[in-house]
C-alpha positions, 0 to 999 in steps of 0.5 A: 288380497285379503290376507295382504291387508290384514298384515300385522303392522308390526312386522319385524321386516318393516322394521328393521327397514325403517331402521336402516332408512333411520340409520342412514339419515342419522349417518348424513345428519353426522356428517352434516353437523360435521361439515357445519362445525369445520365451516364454523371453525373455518370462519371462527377467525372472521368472527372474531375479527368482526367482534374486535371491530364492532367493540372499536366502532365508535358509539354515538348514539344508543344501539336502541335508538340507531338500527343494527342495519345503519351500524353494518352499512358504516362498517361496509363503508368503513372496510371499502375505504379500506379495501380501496387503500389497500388496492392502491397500495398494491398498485404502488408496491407493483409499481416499485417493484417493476421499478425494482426490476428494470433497476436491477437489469440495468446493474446487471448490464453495468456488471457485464460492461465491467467484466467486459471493460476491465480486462481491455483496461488492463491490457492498455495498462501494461501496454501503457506501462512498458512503453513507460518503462521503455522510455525511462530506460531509453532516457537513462541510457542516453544520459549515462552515455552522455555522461560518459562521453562528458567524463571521457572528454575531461578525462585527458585535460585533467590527467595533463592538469595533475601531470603539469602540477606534479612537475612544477612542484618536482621542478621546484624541489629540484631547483636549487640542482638546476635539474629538472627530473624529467626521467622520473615517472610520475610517483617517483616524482610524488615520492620526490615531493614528499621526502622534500616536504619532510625534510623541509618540515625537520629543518624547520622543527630544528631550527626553532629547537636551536633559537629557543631562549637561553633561560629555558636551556638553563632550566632544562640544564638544571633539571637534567644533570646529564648534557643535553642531546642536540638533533641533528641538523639536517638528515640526508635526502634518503635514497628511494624505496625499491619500487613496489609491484603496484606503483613502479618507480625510478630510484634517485641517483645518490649525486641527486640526494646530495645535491638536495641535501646542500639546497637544504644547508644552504637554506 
């Protein structure tokens, strides 16, 4: 025991051990200050934000005269007030958004009553359309088969009017003949009537040519040298055209253009 005693202090093992214990210490010292500077960094951002807001705290009186502690409890006012307003607001905003929310759920509902609704809608639309168009087409068949009847009912009394007024004006061009031509169809009847209004017409641009004043057949004399021509008096009443394939006609006898032909000379 003697000897474990009077041991050198300085023993390397003792101080390589204190070493170790020193080494460790230093390690979590390290790592201490490391953890400190990341909460100081951490919170720099605060810091600073504090710093911003005691320089725009207004100053009435002089640091030395107010104590640092009234300044930090206006500023704990100042930031509940504010923390208040801020919970508030959030109430609001949760408010309108839940108002947000059932305003959106019933578009939706509207959305899907449209989807539902339309295509109903546009079957009655088509129903609604033929039935529409039935109707028009029913209307428009009965006014054109009352139309038709209408014309067909007036169809024979005018035909009997055009036939009348024919052989009245055929009678008339044969009157002097004291025969009525009732053999004759009806265009040859027409093709009466024109021949006797042509002839009629020369007769009459024959006659003013025959009763013109003698002063002009002077100067037409003097003028022409060669004698003047006279026109004929009256042509004879032509015979009619062979009947065409489209409009069959009976001829006029030559006995009938004769007797026309003395009605025009006794005129």
């Amino acid at each position: 025991m003697d000897t474990a005693q009077g041991a050198d202090p300085s023993d390397p093992g003792d101080k390589d051990g204190d070493l170790q214990v020193l080494l460790q210490e230093l390690c979590q010292l390290q790592a201490k200050q490391r953890k400190l500077k990341r909460a100081v960094q951490r919170h720099k951002v605060f810091e600073d934000y504090l710093m911003k807001v005691l320089k725009k705290i207004p100053k009435g009186i002089s640091l030395l005269e107010e104590p640092e502690s009234a300044l930090v409890e206006a500023m704990v006012r100042h930031y509940g007030r504010l923390l208040m307003a801020s919970q508030e607001a959030r109430k609001c905003l949760d408010t309108f958004s839940q108002m947000n929310q059932s305003l959106l759920q019933s578009l939706e509902f509207l959305e899907e009553g449209h989807r539902t609704l339309v295509p109903s809608l546009k079957i009655q639309l088509c129903q609604l359309q033929k039935k529409c168009h039935s109707t028009q087409w029913q209307r428009l068949k009965h006014s054109i088969s009352y139309q038709k009847d209408v014309v067909l009912a007036a169809a024979p009394d005018l035909l009997d009017y055009l036939q009348l007024t024919v052989d009245n004006m055929a009678r008339q061009c044969s009157r002097a003949a004291h025969r009525v031509p009732e053999s004759l169809g009806l265009f040859s009847k027409l093709d009466w009537i024109k021949e006797f209004m042509l002839d009629k017409m020369e007769m009459v641009r024959t006659n003013s040519q025959l009763t013109e004043p003698r002063e002009c057949w002077a100067a037409d004399s003097a003028k022409d040298p060669e004698p003047r021509s006279f026109p004929k008096p009256c042509r004879s009443f032509p015979k009619m055209q062979d009947p065409s394939p489209s409009t069959p006609r009976t001829p006029v006898p030559g006995a009938q253009a004769s007797e026309f032909s003395d009605q025009f000379n006794l005129a």
